[in-house]
C-alpha positions in Angstrom: 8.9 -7.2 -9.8 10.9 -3.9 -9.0 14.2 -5.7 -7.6 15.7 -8.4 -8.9 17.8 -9.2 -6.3 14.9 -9.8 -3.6 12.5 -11.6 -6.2 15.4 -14.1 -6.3 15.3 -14.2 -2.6 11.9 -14.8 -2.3 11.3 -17.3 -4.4 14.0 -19.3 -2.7 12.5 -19.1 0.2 9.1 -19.9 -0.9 10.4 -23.1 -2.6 9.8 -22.3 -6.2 10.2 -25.4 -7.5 12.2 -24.4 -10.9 15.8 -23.2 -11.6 16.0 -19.7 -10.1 19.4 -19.2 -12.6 17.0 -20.8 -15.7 14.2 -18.5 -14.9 13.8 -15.3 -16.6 13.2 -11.7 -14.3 11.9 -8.6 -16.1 11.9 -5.6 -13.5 8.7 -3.6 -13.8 8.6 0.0 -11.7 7.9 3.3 -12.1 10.7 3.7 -15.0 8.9 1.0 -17.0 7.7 1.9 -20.5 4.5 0.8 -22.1 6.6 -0.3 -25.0 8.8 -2.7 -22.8 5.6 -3.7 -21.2 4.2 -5.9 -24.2 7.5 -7.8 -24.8 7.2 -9.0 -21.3 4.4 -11.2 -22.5 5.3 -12.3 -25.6 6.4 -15.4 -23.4 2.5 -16.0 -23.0 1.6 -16.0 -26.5 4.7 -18.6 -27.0 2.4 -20.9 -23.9 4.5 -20.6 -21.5 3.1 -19.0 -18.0 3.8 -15.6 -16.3 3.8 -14.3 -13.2 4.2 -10.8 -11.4 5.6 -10.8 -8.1 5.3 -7.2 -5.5 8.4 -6.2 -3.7 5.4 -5.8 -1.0 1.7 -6.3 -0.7 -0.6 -7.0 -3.4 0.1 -6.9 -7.1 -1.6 -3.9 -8.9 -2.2 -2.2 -5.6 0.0 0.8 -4.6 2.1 -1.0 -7.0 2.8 -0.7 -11.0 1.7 -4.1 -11.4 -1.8 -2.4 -12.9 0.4 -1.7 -16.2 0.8 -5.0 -17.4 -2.5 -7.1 -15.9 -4.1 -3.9 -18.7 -1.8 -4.9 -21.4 -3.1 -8.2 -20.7 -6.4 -8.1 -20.4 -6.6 -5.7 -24.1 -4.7 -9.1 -25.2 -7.1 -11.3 -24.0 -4.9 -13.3 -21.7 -6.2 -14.6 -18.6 -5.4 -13.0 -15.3 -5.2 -15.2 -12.5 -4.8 -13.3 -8.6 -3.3 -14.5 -5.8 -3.1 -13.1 -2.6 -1.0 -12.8 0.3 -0.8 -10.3 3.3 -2.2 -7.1 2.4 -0.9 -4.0 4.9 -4.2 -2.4 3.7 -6.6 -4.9 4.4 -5.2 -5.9 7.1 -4.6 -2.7 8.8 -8.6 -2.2 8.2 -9.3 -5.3 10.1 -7.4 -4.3 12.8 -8.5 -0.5 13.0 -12.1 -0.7 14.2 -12.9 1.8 11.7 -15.9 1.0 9.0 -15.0 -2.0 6.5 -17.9 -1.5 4.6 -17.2 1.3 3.1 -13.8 2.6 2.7 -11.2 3.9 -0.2 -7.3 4.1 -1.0 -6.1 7.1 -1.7 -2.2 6.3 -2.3 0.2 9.2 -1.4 -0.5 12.8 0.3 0.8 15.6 -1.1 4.5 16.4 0.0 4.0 20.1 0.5 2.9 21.0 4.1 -0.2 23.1 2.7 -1.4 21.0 -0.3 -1.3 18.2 2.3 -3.2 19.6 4.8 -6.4 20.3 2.4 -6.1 17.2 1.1 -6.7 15.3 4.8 -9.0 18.1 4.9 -11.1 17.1 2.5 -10.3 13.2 3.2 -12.1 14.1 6.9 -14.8 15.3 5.1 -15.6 12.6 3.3 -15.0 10.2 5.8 -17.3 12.3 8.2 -19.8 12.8 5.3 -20.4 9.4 4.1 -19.0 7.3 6.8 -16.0 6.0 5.0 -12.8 5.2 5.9 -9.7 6.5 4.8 -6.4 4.9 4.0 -3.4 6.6 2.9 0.0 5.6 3.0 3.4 7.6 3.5 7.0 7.4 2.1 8.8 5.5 5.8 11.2 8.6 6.5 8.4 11.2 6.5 5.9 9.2 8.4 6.6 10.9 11.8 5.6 14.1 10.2 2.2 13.4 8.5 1.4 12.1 11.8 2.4 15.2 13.3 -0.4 16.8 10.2 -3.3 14.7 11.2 -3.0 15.4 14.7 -2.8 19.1 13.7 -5.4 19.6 11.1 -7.7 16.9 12.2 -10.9 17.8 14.2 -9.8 16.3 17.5 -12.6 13.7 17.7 -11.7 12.1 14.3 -10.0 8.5 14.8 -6.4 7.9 13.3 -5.5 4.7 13.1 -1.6 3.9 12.9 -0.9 0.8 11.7 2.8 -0.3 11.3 5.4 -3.1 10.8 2.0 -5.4 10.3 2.9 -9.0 10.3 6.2 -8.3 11.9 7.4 -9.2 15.2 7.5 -5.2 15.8 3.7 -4.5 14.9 2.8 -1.9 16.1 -1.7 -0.6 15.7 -3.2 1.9 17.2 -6.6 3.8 17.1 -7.3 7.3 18.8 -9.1 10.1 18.4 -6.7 13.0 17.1 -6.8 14.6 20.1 -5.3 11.9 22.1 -2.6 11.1 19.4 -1.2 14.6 20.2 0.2 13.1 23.8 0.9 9.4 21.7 2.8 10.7 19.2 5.8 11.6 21.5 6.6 8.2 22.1 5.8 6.8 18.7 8.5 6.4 16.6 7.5 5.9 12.6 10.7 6.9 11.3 11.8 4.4 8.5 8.4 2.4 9.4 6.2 0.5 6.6 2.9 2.5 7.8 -1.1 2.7 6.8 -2.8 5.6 8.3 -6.5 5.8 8.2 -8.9 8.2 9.5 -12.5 8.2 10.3 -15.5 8.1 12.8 -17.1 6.0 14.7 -20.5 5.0 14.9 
């Protein structure tokens, strides 16, 4: 996990049945060696059981987690996956965009013109081969990669906005850019977990 302090919480809360004080926490983020990595599952070679718990989302996706299930499966050790929510997935479901074919692509550049060719070239992808987009944003610059799709965007290409997902504050939205030019005055994604994804219908 990447905070010890809420893995505690959450277990508590989802019951775990086992001494939280007894229990050993290794934090795993992206300060974490590959050296460190390997002594976190010497426990699993002594038979004792392992698991890796996201701060959000799924394990391994938008998340170190990948570092360790590698060191594992090079070891041999069986991998077992669970799942919970996923913003991803669920903010595909909920988009009306193309769930048959569609691809993560993490973080957008930070700089204002390496970003724009890159949802340049995301468009044309997603125009080219159908495929839907999903990218995700660091919560206090949200409001301005909106403000980038809706700028650089052809002005029929669908942005999907999908925020706060499971929370009593949800908030998801599909519009051509075009008309997210008027909606993005009164949408707020400051400080907001977000997905944005792009692409076309039909």
């Amino acid at each position: 996990m990447e905070e010890l302090r809420t893995a505690r919480r959450f277990l508590k809360k989802a019951r775990y049945p086992y001494p939280i004080d007894e229990t050993e926490f290794f934090i795993l983020n992206e300060h974490t060696t590959h050296g460190e990595i390997g002594g976190y599952l010497d426990a699993i070679e002594r038979g004792d059981n392992i698991g890796l718990l996201s701060e959000a989302g799924l394990p391994c996706v938008a998340d170190p987690g990948a570092m360790i299930v590698r060191v594992a499966q090079r070891r041999g050790i069986e991998v077992v996956p669970l799942v919970g929510p996923s913003s991803l997935m669920l903010a595909l479901m909920a988009s009306g965009l193309n769930g048959q074919s569609f691809a993560f692509n993490g973080y957008l550049p930070v700089d204002k013109s390496q970003r724009a060719s890159a949802i340049r070239r995301l468009e044309e992808r997603a125009r080219r081969e159908r495929q839907t987009q999903l990218f995700i944003e660091a919560p206090y610059r949200n409001n301005q990669l909106l403000e980038a799709l809706c700028t650089v965007l052809q002005p029929d290409t669908d942005i999907c906005v999908a925020c706060d997902l499971t929370l009593p504050s949800q908030y998801i939205r599909t519009l051509p850019a075009k008309q997210w030019q008027k909606e993005r005055e009164k949408t707020n994604l400051h400080k907001r977990n977000t997905v944005f994804l792009i692409g076309t219908a039909g």
